[in-house]
Every structure is written in C-alpha cells, then in structure tokens.
The first five atom37 places (N, CA, C, CB, O) and aatype in JSON, in Angstrom:
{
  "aatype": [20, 20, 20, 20, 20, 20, 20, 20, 20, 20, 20, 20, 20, 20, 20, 20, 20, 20, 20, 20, 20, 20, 20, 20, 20, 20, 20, 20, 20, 20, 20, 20, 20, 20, 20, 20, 20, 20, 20, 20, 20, 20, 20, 20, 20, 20, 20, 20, 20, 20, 20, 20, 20, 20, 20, 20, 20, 20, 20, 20, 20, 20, 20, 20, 20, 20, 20, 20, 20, 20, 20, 20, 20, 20, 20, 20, 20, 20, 20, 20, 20, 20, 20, 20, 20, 20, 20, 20, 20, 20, 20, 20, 20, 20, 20, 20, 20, 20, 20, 20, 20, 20, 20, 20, 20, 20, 20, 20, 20, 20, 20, 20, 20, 20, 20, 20, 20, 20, 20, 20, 20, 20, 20, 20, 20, 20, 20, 20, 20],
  "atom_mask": [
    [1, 1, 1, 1, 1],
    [1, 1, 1, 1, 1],
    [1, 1, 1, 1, 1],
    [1, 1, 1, 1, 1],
    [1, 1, 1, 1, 1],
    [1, 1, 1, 1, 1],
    [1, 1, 1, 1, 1],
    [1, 1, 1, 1, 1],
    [1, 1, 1, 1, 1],
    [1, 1, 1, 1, 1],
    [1, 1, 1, 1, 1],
    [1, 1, 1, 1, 1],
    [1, 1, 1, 1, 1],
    [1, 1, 1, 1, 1],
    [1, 1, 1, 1, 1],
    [1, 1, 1, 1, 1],
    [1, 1, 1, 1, 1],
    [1, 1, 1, 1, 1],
    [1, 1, 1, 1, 1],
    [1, 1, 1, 1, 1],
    [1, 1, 1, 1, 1],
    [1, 1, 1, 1, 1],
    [1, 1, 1, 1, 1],
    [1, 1, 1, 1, 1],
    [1, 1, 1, 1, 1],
    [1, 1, 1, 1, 1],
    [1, 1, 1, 1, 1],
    [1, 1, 1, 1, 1],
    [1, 1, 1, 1, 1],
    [1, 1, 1, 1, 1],
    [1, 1, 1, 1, 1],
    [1, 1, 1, 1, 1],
    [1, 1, 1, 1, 1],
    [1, 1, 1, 1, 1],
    [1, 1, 1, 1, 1],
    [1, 1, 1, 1, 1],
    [1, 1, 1, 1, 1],
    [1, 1, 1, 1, 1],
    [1, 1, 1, 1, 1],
    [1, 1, 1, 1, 1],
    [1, 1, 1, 1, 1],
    [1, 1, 1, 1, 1],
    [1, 1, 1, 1, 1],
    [1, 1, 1, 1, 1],
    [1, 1, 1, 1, 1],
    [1, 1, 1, 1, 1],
    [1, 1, 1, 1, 1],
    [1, 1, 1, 1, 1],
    [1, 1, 1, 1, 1],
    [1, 1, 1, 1, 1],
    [1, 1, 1, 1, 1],
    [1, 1, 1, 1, 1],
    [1, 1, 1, 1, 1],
    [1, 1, 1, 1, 1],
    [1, 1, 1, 1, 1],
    [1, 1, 1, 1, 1],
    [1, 1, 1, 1, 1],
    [1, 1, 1, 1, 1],
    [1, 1, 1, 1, 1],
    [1, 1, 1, 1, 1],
    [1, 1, 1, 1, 1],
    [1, 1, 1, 1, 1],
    [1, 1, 1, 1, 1],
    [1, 1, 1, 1, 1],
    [1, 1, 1, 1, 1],
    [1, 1, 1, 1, 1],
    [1, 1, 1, 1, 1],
    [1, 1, 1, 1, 1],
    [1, 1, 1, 1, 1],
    [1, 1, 1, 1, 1],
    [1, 1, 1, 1, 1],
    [1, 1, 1, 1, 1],
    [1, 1, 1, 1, 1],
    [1, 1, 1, 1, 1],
    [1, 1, 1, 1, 1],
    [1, 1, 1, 1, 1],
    [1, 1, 1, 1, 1],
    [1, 1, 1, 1, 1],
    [1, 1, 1, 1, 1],
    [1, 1, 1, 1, 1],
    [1, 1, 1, 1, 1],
    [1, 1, 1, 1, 1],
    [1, 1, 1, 1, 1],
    [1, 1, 1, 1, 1],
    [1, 1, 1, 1, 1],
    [1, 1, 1, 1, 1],
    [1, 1, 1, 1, 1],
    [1, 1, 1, 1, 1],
    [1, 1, 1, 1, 1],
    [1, 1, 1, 1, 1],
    [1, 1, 1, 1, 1],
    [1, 1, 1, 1, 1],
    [1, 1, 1, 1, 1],
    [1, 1, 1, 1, 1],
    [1, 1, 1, 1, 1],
    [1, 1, 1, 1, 1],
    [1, 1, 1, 1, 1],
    [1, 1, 1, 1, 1],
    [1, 1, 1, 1, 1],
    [1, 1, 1, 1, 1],
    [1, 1, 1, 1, 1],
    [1, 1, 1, 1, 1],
    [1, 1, 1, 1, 1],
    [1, 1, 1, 1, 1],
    [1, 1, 1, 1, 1],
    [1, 1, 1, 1, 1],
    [1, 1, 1, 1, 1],
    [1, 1, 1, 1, 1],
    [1, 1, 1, 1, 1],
    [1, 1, 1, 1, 1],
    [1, 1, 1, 1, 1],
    [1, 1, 1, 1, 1],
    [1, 1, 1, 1, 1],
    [1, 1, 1, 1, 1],
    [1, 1, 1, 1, 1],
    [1, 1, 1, 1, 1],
    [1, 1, 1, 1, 1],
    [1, 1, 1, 1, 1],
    [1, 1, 1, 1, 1],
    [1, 1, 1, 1, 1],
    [1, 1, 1, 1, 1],
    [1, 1, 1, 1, 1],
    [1, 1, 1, 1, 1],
    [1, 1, 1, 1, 1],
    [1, 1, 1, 1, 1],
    [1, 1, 1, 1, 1],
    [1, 1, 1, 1, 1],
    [1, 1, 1, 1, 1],
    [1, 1, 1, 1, 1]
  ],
  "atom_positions": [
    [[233.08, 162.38, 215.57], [234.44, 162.87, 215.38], [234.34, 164.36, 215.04], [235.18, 162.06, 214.23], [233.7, 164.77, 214.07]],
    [[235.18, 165.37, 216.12], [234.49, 166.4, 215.79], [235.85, 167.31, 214.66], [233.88, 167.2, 217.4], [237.07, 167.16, 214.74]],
    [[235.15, 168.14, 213.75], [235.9, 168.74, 212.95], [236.34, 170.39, 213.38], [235.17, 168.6, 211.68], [235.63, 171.32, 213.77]],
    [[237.44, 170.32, 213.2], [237.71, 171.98, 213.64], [238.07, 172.54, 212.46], [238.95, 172.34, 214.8], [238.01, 171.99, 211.37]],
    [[238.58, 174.01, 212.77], [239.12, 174.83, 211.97], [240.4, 175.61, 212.38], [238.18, 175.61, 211.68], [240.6, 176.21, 213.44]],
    [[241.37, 175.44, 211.15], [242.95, 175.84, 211.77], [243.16, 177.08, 210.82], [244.42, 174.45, 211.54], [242.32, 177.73, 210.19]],
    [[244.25, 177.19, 210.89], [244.9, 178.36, 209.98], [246.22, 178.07, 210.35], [244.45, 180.01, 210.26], [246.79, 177.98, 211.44]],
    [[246.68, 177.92, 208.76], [248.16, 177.8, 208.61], [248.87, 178.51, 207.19], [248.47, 176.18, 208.64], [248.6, 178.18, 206.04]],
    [[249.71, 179.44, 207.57], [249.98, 180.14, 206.43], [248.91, 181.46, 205.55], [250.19, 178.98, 205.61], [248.96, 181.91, 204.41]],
    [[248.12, 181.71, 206.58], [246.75, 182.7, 206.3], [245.53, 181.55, 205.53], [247.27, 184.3, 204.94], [244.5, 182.11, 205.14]],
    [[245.62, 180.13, 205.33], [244.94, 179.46, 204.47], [244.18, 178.97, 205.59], [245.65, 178.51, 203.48], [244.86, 178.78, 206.6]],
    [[242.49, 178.64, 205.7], [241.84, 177.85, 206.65], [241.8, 176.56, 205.81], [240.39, 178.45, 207.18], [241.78, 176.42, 204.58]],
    [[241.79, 175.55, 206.94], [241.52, 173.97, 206.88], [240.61, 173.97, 207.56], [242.49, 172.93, 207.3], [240.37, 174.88, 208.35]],
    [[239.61, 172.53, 207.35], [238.8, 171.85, 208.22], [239.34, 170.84, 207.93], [237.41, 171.87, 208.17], [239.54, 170.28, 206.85]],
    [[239.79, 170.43, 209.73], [239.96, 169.06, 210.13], [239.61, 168.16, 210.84], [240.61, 168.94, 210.35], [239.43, 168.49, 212.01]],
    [[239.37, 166.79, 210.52], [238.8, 166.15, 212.15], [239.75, 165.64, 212.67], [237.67, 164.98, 212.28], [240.9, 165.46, 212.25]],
    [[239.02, 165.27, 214.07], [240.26, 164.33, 214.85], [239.38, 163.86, 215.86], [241.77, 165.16, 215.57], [238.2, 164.2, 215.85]],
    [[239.88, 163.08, 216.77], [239.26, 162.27, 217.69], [238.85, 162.91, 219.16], [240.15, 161.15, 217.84], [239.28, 164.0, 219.56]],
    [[238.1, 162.21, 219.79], [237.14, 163.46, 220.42], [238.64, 163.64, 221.84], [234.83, 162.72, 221.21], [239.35, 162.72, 222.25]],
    [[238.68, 165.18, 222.27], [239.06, 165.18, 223.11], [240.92, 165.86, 222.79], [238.6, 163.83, 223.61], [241.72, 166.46, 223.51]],
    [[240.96, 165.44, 221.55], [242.22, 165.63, 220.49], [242.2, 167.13, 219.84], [242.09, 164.43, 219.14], [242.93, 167.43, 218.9]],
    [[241.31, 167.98, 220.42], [241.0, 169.13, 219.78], [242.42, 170.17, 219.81], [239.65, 169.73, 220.54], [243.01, 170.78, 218.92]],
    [[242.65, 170.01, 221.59], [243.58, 171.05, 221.56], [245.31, 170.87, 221.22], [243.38, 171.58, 222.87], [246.25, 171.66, 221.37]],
    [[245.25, 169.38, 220.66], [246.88, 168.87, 220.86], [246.72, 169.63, 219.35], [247.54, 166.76, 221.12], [247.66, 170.38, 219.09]],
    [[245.53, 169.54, 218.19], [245.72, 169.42, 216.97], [245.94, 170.77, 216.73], [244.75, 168.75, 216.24], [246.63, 171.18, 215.8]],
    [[245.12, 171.78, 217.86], [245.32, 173.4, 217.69], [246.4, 173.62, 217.91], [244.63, 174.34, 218.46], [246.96, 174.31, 217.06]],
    [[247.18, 173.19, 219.06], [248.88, 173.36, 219.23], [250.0, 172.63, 218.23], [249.27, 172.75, 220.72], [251.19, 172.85, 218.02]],
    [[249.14, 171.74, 217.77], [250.26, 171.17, 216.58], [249.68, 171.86, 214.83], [250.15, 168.92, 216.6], [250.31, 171.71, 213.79]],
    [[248.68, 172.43, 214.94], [248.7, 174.03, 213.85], [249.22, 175.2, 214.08], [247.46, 174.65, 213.59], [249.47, 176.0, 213.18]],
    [[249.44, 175.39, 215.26], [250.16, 176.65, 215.58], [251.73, 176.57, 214.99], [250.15, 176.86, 217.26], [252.42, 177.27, 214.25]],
    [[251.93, 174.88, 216.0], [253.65, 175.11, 215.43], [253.96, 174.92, 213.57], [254.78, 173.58, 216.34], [255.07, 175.18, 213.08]],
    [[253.13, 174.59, 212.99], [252.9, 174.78, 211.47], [252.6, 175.9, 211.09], [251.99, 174.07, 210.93], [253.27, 176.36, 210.17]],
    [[251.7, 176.57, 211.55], [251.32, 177.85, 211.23], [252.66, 178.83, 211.79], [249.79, 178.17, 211.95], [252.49, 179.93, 211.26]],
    [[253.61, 178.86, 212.45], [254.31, 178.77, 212.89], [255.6, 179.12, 211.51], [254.03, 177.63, 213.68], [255.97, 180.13, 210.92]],
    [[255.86, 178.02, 211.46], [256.7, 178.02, 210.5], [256.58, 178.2, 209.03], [257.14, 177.14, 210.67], [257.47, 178.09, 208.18]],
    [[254.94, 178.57, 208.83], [254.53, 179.13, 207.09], [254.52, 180.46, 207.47], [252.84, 178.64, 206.21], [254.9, 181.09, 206.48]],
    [[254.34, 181.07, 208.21], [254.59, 182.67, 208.48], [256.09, 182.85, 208.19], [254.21, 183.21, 210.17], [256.49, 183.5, 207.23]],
    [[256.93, 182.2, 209.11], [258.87, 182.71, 208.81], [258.84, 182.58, 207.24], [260.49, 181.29, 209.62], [259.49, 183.36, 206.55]],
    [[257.86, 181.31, 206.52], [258.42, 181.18, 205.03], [257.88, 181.99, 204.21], [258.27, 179.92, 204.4], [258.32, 182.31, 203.1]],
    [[256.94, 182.33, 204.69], [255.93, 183.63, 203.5], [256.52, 184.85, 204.26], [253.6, 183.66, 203.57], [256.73, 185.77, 203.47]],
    [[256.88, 185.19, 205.62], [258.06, 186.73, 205.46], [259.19, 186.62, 204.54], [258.95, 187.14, 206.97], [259.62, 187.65, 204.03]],
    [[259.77, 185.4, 204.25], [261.41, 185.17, 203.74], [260.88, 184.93, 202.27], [262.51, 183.61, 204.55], [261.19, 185.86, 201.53]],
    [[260.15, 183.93, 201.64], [259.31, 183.82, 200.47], [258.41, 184.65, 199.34], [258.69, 183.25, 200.88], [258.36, 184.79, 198.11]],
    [[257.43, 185.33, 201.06], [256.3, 185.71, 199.94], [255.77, 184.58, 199.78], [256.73, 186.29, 198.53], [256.15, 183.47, 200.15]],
    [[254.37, 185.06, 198.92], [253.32, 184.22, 198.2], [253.89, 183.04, 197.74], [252.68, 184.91, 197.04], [254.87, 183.21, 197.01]],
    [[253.38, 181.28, 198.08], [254.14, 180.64, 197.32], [252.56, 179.34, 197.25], [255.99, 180.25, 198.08], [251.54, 179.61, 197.88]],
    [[252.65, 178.38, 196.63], [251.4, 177.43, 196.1], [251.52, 176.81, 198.31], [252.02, 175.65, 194.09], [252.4, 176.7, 199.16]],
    [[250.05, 176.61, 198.22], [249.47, 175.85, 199.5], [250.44, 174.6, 199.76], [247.8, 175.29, 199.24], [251.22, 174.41, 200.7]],
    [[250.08, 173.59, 198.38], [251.13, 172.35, 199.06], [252.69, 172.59, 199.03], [250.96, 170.88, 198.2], [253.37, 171.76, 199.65]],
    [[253.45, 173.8, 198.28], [254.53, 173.94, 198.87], [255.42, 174.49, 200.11], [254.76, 174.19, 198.26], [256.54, 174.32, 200.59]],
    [[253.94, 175.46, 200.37], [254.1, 175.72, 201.9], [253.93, 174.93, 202.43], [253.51, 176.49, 202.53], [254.86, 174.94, 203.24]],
    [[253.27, 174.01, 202.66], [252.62, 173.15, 203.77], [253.77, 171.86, 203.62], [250.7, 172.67, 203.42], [254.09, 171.39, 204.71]],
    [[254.32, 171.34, 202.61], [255.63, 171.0, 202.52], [256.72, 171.14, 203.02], [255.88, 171.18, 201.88], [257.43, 170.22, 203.42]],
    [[257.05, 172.79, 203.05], [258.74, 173.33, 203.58], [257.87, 173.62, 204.92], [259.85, 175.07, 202.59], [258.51, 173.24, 205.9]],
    [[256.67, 174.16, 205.26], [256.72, 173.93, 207.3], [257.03, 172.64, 207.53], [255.07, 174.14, 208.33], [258.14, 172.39, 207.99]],
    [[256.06, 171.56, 207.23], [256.53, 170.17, 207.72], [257.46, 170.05, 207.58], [256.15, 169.16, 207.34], [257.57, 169.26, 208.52]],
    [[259.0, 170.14, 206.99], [260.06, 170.04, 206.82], [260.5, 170.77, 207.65], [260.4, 170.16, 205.79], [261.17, 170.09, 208.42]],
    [[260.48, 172.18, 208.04], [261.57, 172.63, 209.21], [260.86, 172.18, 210.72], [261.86, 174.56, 209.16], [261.38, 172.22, 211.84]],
    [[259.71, 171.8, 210.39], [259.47, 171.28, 211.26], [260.03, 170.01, 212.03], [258.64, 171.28, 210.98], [260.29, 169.82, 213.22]],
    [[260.11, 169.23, 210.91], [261.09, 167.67, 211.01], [262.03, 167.86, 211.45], [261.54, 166.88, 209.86], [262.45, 167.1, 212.32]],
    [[262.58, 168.71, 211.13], [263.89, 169.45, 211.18], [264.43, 169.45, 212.72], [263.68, 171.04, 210.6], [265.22, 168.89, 213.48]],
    [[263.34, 170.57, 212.64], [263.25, 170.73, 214.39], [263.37, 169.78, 215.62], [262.05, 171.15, 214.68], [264.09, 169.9, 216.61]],
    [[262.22, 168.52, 215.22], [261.83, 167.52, 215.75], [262.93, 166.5, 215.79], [260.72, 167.16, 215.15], [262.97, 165.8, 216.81]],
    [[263.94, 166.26, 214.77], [264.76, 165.25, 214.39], [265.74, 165.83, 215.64], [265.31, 165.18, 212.64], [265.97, 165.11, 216.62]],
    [[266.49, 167.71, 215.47], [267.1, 167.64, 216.44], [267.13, 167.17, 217.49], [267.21, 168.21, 216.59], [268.01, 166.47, 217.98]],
    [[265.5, 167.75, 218.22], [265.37, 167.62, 219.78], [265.4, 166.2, 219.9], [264.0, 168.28, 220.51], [265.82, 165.79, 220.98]],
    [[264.96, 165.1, 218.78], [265.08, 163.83, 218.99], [266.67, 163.42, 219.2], [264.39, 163.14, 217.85], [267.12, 162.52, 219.89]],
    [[267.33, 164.34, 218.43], [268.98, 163.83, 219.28], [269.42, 164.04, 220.02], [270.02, 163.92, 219.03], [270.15, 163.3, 220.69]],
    [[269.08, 165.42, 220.25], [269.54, 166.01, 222.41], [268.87, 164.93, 222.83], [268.65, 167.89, 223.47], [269.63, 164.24, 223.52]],
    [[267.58, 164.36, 222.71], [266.6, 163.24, 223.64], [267.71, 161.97, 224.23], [265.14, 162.36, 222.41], [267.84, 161.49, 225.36]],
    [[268.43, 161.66, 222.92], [268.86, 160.39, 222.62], [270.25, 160.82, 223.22], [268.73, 159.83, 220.99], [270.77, 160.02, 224.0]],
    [[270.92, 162.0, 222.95], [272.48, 162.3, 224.15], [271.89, 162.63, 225.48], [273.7, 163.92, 223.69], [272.51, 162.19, 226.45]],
    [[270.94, 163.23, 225.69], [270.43, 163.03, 227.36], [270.06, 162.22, 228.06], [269.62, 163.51, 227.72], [270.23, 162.18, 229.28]],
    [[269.25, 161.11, 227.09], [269.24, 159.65, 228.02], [270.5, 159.17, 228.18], [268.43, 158.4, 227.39], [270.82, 158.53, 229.19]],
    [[271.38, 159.46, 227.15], [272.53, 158.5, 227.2], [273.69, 158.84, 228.32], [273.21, 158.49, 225.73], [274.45, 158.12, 228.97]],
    [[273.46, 160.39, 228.23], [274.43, 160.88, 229.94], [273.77, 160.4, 231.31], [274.48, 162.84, 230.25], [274.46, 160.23, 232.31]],
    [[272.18, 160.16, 231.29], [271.7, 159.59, 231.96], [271.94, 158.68, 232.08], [270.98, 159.62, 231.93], [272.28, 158.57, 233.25]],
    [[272.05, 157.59, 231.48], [272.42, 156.21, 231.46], [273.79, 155.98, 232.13], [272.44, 155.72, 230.04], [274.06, 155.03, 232.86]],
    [[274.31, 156.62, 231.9], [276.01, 156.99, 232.46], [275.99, 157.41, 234.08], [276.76, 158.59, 231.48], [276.54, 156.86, 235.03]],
    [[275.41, 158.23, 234.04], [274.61, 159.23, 235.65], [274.4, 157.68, 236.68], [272.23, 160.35, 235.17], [274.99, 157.3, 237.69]],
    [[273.32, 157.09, 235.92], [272.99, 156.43, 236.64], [273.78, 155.49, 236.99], [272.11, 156.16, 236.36], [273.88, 155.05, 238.14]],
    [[274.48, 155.08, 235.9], [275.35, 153.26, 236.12], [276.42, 153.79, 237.45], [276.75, 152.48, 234.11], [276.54, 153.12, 238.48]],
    [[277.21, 155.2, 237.17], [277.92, 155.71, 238.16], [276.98, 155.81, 239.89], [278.38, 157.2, 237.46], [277.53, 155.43, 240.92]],
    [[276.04, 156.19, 239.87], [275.18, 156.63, 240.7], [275.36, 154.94, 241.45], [273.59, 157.32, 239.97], [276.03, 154.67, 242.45]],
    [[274.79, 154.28, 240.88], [275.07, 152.6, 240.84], [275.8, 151.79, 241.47], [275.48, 152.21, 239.89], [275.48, 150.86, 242.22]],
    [[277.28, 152.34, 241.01], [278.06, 151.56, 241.01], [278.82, 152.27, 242.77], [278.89, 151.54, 239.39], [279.74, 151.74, 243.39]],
    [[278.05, 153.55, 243.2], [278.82, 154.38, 244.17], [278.0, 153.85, 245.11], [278.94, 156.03, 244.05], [278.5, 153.78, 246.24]],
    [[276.56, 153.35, 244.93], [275.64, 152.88, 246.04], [276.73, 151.31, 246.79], [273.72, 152.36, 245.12], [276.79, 150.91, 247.96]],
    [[277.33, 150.86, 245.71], [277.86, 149.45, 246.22], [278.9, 149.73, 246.47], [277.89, 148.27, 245.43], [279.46, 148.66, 246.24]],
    [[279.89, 150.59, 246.88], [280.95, 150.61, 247.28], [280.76, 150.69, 248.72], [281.65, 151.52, 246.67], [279.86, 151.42, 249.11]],
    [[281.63, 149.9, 249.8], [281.83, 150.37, 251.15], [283.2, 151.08, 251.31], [281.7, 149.2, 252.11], [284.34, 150.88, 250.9]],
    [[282.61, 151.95, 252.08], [283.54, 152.95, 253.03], [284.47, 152.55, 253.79], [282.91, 153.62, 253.91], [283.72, 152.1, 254.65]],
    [[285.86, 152.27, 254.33], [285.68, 151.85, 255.31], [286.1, 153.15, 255.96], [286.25, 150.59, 255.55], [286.56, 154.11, 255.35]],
    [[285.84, 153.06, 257.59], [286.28, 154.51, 258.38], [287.76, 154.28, 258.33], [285.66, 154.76, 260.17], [288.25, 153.18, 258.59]],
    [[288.71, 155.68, 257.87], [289.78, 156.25, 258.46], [290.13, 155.67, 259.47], [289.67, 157.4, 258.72], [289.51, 156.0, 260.48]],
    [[290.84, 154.97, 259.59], [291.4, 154.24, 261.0], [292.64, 155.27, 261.44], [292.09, 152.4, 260.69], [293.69, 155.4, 260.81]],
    [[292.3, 155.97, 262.68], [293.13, 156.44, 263.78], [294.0, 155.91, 264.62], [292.57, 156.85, 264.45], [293.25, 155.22, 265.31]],
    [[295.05, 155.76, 265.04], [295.54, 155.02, 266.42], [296.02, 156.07, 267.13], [296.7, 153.85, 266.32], [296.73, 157.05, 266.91]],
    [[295.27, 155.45, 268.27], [295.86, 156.68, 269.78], [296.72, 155.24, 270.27], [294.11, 157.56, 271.49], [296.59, 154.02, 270.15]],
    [[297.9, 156.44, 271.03], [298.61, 155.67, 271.28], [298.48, 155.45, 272.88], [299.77, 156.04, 270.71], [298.03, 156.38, 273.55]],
    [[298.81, 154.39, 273.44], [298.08, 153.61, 274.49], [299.65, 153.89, 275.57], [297.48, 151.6, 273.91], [300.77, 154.19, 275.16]],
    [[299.28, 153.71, 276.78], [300.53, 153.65, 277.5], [300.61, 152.14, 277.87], [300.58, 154.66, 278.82], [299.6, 151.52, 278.22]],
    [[301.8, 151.58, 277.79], [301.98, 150.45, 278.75], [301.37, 150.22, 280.12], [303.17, 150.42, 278.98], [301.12, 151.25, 280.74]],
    [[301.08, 149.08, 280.7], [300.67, 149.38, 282.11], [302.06, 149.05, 282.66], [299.3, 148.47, 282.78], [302.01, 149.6, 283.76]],
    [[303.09, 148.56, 282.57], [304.49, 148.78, 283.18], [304.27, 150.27, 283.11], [305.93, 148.13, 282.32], [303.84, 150.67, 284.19]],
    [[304.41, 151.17, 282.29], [304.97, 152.57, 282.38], [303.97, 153.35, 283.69], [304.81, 153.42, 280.66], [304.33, 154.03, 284.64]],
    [[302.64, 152.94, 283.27], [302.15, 153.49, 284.05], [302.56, 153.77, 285.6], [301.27, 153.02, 283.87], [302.76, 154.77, 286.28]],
    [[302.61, 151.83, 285.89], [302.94, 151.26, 287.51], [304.57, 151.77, 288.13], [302.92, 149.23, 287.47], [305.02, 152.12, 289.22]],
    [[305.19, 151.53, 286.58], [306.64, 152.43, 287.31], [306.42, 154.33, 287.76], [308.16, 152.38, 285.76], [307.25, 154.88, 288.48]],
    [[305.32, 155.03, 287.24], [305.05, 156.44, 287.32], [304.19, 156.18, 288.45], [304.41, 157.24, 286.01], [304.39, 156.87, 289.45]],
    [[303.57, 155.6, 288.48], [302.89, 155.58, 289.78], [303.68, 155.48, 290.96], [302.01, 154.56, 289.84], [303.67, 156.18, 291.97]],
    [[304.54, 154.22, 290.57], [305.74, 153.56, 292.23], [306.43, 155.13, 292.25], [307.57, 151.68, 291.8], [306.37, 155.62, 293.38]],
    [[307.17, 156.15, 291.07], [307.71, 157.09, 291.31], [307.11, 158.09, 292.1], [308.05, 157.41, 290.37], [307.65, 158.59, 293.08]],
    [[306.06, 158.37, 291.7], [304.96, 159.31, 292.35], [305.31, 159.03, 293.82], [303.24, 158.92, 291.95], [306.05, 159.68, 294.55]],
    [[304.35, 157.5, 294.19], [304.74, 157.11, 295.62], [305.93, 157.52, 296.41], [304.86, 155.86, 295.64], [305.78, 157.96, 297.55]],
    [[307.39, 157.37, 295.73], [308.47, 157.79, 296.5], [308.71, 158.99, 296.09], [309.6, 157.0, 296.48], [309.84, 159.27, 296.51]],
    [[308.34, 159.76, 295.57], [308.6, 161.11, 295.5], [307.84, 162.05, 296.88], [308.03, 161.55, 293.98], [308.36, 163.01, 297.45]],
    [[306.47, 161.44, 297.19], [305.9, 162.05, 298.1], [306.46, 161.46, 299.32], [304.54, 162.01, 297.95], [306.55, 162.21, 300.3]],
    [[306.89, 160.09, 299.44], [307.27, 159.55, 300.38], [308.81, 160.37, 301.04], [307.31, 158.09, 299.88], [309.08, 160.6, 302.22]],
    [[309.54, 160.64, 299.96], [310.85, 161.94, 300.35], [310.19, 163.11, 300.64], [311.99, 162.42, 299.02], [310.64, 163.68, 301.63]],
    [[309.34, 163.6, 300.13], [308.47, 164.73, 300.43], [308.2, 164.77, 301.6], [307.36, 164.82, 299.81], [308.76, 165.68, 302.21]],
    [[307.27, 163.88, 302.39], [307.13, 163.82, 303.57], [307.82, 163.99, 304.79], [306.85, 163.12, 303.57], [307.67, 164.65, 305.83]],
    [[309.26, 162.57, 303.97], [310.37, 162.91, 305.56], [311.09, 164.56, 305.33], [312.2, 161.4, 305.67], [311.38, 165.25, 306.31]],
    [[311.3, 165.03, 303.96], [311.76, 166.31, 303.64], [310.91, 167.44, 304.89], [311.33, 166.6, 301.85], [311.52, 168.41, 305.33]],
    [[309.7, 167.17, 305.27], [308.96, 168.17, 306.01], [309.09, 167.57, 307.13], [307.55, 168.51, 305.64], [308.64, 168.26, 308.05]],
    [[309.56, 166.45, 307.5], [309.4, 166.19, 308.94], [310.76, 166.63, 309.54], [309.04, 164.62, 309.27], [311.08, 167.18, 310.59]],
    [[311.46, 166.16, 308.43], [313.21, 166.88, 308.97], [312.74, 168.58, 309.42], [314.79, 166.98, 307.1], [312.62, 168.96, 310.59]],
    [[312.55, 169.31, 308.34], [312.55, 170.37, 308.3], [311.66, 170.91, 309.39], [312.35, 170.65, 307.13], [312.2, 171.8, 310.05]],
    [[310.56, 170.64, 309.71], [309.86, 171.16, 310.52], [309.51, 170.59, 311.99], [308.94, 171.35, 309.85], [308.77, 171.22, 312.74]]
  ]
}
C-alpha cells in the first residue's frame, strides 16, 4: 500500500491508499488544499484540525450542491425521456388531401360536345369553301 505525500493548507501529510489510487487522492488534496488556502487568505493562521474541518465543510458544501443539480438533472431527464417516449408511440396520420375527380358523365357529355362542335366545324368549311 503505497504512501504519498500531500499538502494542504502549507501543512504536509503522509498518506496511504490503495495501489493505483495515487492520483484520485492527489486530486482530491488539491480540492482541500484548495479550499484551506481561500480560509487562511480570509482567516490567517488558524489550528490544523480546524482548518482541515472548515475545508471539508465547504467542501461538503460544494459537493451537497452539485449533488442537487445531479438530482434536478436526472429528474428533467426523466421527464425528457418519458416525453421522448411517449412521442415514439404516437402515429401520424398523413394530412388527407382530396382532389376533386370529374364525373365520367361530365366527361362523356364534353367529349359528345367536342364531337359536334367539330362536326359543325367541318360542314362550316365545306359550306364555305
């Protein structure tokens, strides 16, 4: 189990931790070390375990928030999704259009007209010419 060395608040520790755990424990002294620096600029000199006390505390602090954004972001998620969900099962149906159709009477009477229109047409040119 290997032991390191931190610094928090200008004070060194030796700590162990489990193999492989080296660098989570250096990044989780930083954010401690972290927060005994803001308290010894705002403080000054104050006893080891009361620093190491009020960091862990704004630290909690910290942690408790982001644990509630965590807990309102799953929960809009949760929402996201059930909607997301509930839009996969809906069917569409298509916009129904109607074109409008001609009768086939209308047609056959425009057609028979056609027919005798050219049919006067015709004798019209035979008279005439």
């Amino acid at each position: 189990m290997p032991e390191i060395q931190i610094t928090i608040g200008g004070r060194q520790f030796e700590v162990a931790c489990q193999d492989g755990e080296e660098r989570y424990l250096h990044s989780a002294a930083k954010m401690l070390d972290d927060e005994a620096q803001v308290l010894s600029d705002q403080v000054g000199r104050m006893p080891e375990a009361r620093m190491l006390l009020m960091a862990g505390l704004l630290l909690a602090d910290k942690t408790a928030s982001v644990e509630d954004r965590i807990t309102e972001v799953r929960a809009e998620l949760a929402e996201r999704e059930a909607e997301l969900a509930g839009l996969r099962n809906v069917t569409i149906e298509p916009e129904r259009i109607e074109v409008p159709v001609v009768p086939q009477a209308v047609t056959d009477t425009l057609a028979e007209i056609a027919a005798r229109a050219e049919s006067l047409a015709a004798e019209i040119e035979e008279k005439v010419g």
